[in-house]
C-alpha positions in Angstrom: 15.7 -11.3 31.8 16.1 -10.8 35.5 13.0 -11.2 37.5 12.8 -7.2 38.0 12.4 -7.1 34.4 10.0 -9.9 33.5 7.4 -7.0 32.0 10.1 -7.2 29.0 8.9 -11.0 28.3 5.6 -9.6 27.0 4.7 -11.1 23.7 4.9 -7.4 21.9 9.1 -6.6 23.4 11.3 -6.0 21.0 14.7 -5.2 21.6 15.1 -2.5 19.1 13.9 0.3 20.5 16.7 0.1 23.6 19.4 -0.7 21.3 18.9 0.5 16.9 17.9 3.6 15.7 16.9 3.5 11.7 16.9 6.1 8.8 14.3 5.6 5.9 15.3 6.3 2.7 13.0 9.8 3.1 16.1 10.8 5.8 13.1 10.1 8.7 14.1 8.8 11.9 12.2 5.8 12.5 12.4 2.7 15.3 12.2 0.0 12.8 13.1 -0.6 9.6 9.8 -3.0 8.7 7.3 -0.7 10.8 4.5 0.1 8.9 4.6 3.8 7.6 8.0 3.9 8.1 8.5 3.7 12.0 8.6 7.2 11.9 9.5 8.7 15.4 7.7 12.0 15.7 8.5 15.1 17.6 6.3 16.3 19.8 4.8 19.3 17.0 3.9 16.1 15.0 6.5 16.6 12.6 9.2 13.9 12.1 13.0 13.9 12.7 14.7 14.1 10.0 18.6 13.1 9.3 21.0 15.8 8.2 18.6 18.1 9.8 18.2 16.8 13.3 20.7 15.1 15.6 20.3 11.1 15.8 21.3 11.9 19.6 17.9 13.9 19.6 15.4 11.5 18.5 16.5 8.6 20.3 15.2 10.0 23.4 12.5 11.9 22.3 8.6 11.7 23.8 7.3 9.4 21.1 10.4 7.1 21.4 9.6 6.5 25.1 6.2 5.8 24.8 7.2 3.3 22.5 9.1 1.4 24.9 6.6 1.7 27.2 4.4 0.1 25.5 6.2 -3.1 24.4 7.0 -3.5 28.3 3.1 -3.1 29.3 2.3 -6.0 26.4 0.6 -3.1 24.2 0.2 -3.7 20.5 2.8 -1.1 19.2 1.4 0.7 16.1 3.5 0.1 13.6 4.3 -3.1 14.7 1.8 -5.2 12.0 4.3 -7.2 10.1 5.6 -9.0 12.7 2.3 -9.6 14.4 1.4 -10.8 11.2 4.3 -13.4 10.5 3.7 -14.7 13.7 0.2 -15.2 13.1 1.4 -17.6 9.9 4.3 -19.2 12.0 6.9 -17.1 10.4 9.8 -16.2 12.2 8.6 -12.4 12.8 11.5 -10.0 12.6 11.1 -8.8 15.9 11.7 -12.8 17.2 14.5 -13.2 15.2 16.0 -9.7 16.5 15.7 -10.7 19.9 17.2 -14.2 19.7 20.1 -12.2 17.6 20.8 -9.6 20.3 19.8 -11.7 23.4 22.7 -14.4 22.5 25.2 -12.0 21.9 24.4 -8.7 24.2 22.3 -9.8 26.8 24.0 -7.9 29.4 23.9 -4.5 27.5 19.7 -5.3 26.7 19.2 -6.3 30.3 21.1 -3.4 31.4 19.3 -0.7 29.0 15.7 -2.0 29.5 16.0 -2.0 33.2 17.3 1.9 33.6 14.9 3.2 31.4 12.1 1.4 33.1 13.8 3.6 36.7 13.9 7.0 34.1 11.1 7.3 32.5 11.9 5.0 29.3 15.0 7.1 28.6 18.0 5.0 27.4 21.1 7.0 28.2 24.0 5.2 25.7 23.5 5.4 22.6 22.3 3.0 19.7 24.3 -0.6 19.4 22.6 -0.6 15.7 22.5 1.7 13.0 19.9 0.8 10.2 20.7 3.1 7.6 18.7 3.1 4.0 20.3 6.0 2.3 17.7 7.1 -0.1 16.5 5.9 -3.2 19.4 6.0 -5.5 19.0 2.4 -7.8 19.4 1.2 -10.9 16.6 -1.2 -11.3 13.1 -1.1 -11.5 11.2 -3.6 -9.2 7.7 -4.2 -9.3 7.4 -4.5 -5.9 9.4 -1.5 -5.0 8.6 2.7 -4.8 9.5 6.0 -5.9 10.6 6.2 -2.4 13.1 3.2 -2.6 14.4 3.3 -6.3 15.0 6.7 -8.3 14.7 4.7 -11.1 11.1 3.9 -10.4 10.3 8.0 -9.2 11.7 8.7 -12.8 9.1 6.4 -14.0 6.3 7.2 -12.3 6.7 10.7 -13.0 7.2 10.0 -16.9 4.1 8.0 -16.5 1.8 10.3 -14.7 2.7 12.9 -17.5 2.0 10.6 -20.3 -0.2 8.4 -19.4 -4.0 8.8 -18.7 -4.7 5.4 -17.7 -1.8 4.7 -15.2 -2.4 8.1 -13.8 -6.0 7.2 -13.2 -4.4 4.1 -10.8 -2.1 6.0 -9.2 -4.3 8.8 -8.0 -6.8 5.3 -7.4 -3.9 4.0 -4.6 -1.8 7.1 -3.3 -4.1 9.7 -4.2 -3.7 12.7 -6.2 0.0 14.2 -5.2 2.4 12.6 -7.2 5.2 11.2 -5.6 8.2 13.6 -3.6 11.6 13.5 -4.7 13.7 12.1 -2.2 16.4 14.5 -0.9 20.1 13.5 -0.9 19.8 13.6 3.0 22.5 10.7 2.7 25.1 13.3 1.2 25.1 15.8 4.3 28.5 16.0 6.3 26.7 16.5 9.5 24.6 13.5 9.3 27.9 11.6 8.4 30.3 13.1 11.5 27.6 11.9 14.0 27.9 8.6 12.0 31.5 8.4 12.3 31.8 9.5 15.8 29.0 6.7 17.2 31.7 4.4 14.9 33.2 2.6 18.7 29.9 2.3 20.2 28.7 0.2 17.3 28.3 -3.2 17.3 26.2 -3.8 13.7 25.3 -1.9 10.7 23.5 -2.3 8.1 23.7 0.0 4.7 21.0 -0.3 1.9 19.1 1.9 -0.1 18.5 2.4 -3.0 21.6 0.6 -3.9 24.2 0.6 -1.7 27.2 0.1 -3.3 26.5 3.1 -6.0 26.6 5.2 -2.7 30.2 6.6 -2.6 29.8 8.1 1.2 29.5 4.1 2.0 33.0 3.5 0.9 34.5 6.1 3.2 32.3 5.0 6.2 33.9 1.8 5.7 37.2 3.4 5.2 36.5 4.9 8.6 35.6 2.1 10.8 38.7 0.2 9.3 41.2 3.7 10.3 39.7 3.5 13.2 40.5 0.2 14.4 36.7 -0.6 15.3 36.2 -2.9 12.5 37.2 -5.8 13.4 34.3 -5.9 16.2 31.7 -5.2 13.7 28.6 -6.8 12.1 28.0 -5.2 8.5 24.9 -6.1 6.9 24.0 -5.5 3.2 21.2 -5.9 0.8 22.4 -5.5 -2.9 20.6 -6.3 -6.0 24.0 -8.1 -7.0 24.1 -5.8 -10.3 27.6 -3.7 -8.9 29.8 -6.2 -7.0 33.0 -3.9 -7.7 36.4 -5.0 -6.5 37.2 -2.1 -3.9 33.8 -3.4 -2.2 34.7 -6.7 -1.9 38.3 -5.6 -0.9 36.7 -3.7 2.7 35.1 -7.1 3.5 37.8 -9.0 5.1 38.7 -6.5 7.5 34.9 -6.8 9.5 34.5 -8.8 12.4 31.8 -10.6 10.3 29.5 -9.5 7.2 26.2 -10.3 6.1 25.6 -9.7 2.1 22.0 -11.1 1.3 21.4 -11.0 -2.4 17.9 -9.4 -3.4 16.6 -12.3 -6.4 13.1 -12.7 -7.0 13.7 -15.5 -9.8 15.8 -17.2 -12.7 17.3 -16.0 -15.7 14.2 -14.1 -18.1 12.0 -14.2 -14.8 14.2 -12.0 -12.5 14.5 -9.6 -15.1 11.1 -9.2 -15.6 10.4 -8.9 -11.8 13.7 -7.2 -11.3 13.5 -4.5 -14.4 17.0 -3.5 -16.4 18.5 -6.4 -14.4 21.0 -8.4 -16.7 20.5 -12.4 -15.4 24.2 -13.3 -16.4 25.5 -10.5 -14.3 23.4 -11.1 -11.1 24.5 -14.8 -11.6 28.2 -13.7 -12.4 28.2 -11.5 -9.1 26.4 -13.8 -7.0 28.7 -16.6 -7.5 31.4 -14.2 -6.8 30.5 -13.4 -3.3 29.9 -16.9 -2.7 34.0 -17.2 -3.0 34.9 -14.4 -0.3 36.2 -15.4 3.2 34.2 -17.6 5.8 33.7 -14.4 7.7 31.4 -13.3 5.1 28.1 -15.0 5.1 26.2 -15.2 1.8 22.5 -14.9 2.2 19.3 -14.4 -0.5 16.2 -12.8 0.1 13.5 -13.4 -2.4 10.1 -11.2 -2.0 7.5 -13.5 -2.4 4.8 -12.1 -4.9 2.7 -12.8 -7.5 4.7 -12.9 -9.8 7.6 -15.4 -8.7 4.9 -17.6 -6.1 4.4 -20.6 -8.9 8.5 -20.2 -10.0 10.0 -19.5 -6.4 11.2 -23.1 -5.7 13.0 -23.0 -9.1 15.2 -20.3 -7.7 15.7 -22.3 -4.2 17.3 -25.2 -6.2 19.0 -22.6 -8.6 20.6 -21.4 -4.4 21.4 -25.3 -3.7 23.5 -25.6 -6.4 25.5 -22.8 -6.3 26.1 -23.5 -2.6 27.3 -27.2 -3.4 29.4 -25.5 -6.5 31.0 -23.0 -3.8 31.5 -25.2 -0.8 29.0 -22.9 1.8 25.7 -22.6 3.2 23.9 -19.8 1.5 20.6 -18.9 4.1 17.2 -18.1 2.2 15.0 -15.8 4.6 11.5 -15.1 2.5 10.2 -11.1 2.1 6.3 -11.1 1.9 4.9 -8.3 -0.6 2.5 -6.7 1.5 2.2 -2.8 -0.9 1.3 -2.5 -3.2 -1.9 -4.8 -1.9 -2.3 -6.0 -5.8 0.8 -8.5 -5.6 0.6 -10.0 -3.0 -0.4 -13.9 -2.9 -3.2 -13.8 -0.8 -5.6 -12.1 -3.3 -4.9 -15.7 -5.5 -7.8 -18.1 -6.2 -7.4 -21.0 -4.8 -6.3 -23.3 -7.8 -3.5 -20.9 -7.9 -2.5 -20.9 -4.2 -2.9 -24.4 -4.4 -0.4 -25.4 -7.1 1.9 -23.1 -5.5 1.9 -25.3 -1.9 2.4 -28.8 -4.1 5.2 -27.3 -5.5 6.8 -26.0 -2.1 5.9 -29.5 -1.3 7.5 -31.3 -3.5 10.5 -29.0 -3.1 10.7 -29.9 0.7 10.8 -33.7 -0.6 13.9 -33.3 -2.7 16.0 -30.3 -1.2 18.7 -31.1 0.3 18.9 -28.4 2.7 15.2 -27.9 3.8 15.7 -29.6 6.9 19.5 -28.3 8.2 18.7 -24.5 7.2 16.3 -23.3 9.7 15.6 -19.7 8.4 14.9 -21.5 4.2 12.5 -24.0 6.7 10.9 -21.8 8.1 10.3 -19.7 5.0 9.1 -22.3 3.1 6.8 -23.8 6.1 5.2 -20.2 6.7 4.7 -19.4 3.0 2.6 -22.6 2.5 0.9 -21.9 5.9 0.3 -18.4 4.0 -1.3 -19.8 1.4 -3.2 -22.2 2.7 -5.6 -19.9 4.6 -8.8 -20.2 3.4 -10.0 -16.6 1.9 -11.9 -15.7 -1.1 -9.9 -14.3 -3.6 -10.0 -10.7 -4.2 -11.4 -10.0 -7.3 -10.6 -6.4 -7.4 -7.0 -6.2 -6.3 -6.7 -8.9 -8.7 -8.2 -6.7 -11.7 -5.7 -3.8 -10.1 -3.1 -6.4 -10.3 -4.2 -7.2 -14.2 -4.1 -3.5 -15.0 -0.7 -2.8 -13.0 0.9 -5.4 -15.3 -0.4 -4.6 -18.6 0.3 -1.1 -17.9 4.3 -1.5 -16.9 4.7 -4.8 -19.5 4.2 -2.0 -22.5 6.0 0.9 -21.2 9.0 -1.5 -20.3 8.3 -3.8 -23.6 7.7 -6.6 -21.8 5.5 -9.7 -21.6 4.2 -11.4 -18.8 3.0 -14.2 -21.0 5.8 -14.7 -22.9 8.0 -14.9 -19.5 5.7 -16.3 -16.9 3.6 -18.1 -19.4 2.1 -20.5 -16.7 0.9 -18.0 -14.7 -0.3 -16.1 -17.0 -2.6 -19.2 -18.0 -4.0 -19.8 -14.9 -5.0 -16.1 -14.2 -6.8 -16.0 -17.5 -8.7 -19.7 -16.8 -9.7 -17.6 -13.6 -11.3 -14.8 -16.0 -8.4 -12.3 -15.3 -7.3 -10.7 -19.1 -3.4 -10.2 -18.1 
């Protein structure tokens, strides 16, 4: 940046709130899409913009959003901004890093140019958003165990059979989100208005990205991309995806082509019986049917995967890394890995593991790094693997009673879904019960 600027080389800048605006899957305005709580920008009554409702055009300028933008210039820890303060702390390539490298190569002038106006007028950024993040509800067909009512329908129908039936999981529910069951999420996503301002920001944008839920059951999807093809404005942009590689239908493959470039990372959490244990109502032969099927479309269509590391996959994860390598030597491409940390529910993520556990987890990464052969040329599966063992080698006691939520959470879901984690993670399971855990 230009020496009048140099307040915007602070370690906390991130270029997102000068150039993205994001919609959770709740229909909330946010500034991030990895914020904690959601990013949620406020108004100033408290309550928070909502699409459908309000105007993008509104929030983007609004009180909150400006103070937000101050701070990252002053070198103030943003709240909300954890995750990434977080991964740096590890030596993982924080989001808001990678976000600036992306956007600094390829729009510095248009940053430069937007951070230093709004620090003349009062923070305001007068074009609009280069980057739409938009997670259009919770409309899914899987059940994750790391995911939410408020990200998979499938799971909200769950929960709420659960909470009906169920005196024991209602007991640890009420235990971790207290005693309002969960909110339906409104079909925000469906509303024409929220869709026209979409369309008519369509030659301003230069990247999008469309999740859920599950984006490609999401008809209105289809027509935006109908819509940025009519309208000419395709060609110049970046489409990003995240699809649980369960619906790979022709007509979606058949928009591809005509983006300027398009990002499809593939949400795997293991192999074969493994994922669809993680992954619930998954079908592993259809996943790897569909996976190998976008590894086939044109070169301007990188194929990516993004495991969330968790208990449950942390001793099987390099299994699924060579499972990546050999697909990408079968198809001829690189295929980038770029690790998701399972940070809620607190009861799978790694870092409540004894050490023995934690421990054979890092040999194994290690003996992975000695064998792969793309370790050392892939920067973003290096620097996953490098942070995750970083991660894990921390020195922490483990937490005995997220680990007994963790025992109870699995027992619980293994006999509602019919499942076993024994009979499909049967190492695992071992080593929690040498630790004393009855899983």
């Amino acid at each position: 940046m230009s020496s009048e600027s140099k307040k915007s080389d602070t370690s906390t800048f991130c270029v997102y709130p000068w150039i993205e605006q994001v919609v959770q899957s709740t229909g909330k305005v946010g500034f991030c899409c990895v914020a904690k709580g959601g990013g949620i920008i406020k108004k100033d009554d408290g309550s928070a913009f909502r699409a459908g409702t309000d105007k993008l055009s509104d929030a983007w300028n609004s009180t909150h959003m400006k103070n937000i933008r101050q701070g990252m210039l002053e070198g103030k820890h943003v709240p909300g901004c954890e995750l990434c303060y977080f991964q740096e702390s590890i030596g993982k390539k924080s989001y808001r890093e990678m976000h600036n490298e992306e956007w600094m190569s390829k729009a510095r002038s248009d940053v430069e140019t937007r951070v230093l106006s709004s620090q003349k007028n009062n923070f305001r950024v007068e074009d609009p958003a280069l980057y739409l993040d938009l997670r259009l509800g919770n409309l899914c067909n899987l059940k994750c165990r790391s995911c939410n009512p408020y990200n998979s329908s499938q799971i909200h129908r769950e929960t709420m059979q659960l909470l009906e039936t169920n005196a024991e999981y209602k007991s640890f529910y009420q235990k971790h989100n207290g005693n309002a069951p969960p909110k339906s999420t409104p079909e925000w996503y469906e509303s024409d208005a929220f869709w026209d301002e979409v369309i008519q920001s369509i030659p301003n944008l230069r990247k999008v990205y469309l999740t859920g839920g599950e984006p490609t059951l999401i008809e209105k999807n289809y027509k935006f991309m109908q819509a940025c093809i009519d309208s000419g404005h395709a060609k110049n942009m970046f489409l990003m995806f995240n699809i649980n590689c369960t619906n790979v239908q022709d007509r979606f493959l058949d928009f591809l082509p005509h983006f300027g470039f398009v990002l499809i990372n593939a949400s795997i959490d293991g192999l074969g019986q493994e994922n669809e244990y993680i992954r619930h109502l998954s079908r592993w032969e259809t996943i790897d049917k569909n996976f190998r099927k976008l590894t086939q479309l044109p070169s301007n269509v990188q194929v990516g995967i993004t495991p969330v590391i968790q208990v449950y996959n942390i001793l099987t994860i390099t299994d699924l890394l060579r499972y990546t390598e050999q697909v990408a030597d079968s198809a001829g491409r690189d295929i980038n890995v770029d690790f998701l940390y399972a940070t809620d529910p607190t009861y799978i993520n790694v870092q409540i593991l004894p050490a023995s556990i934690k421990a054979e987890a890092v040999a194994r990464l290690e003996s992975y790094k000695k064998t792969s052969k793309t370790y050392q040329s892939q920067r973003f599966l290096k620097n996953s693997v490098d942070s995750c063992i970083n991660l894990l080698s921390e020195i922490a006691t483990p937490d005995l009673d997220k680990l007994g939520d963790f025992a109870s959470y699995t027992r619980m879901l293994d006999v509602h879904r019919k499942q076993s984690l024994r009979a499909t993670l049967p190492d695992l399971a071992r080593r929690l019960e040498e630790e004393g855990l009855n899983v």
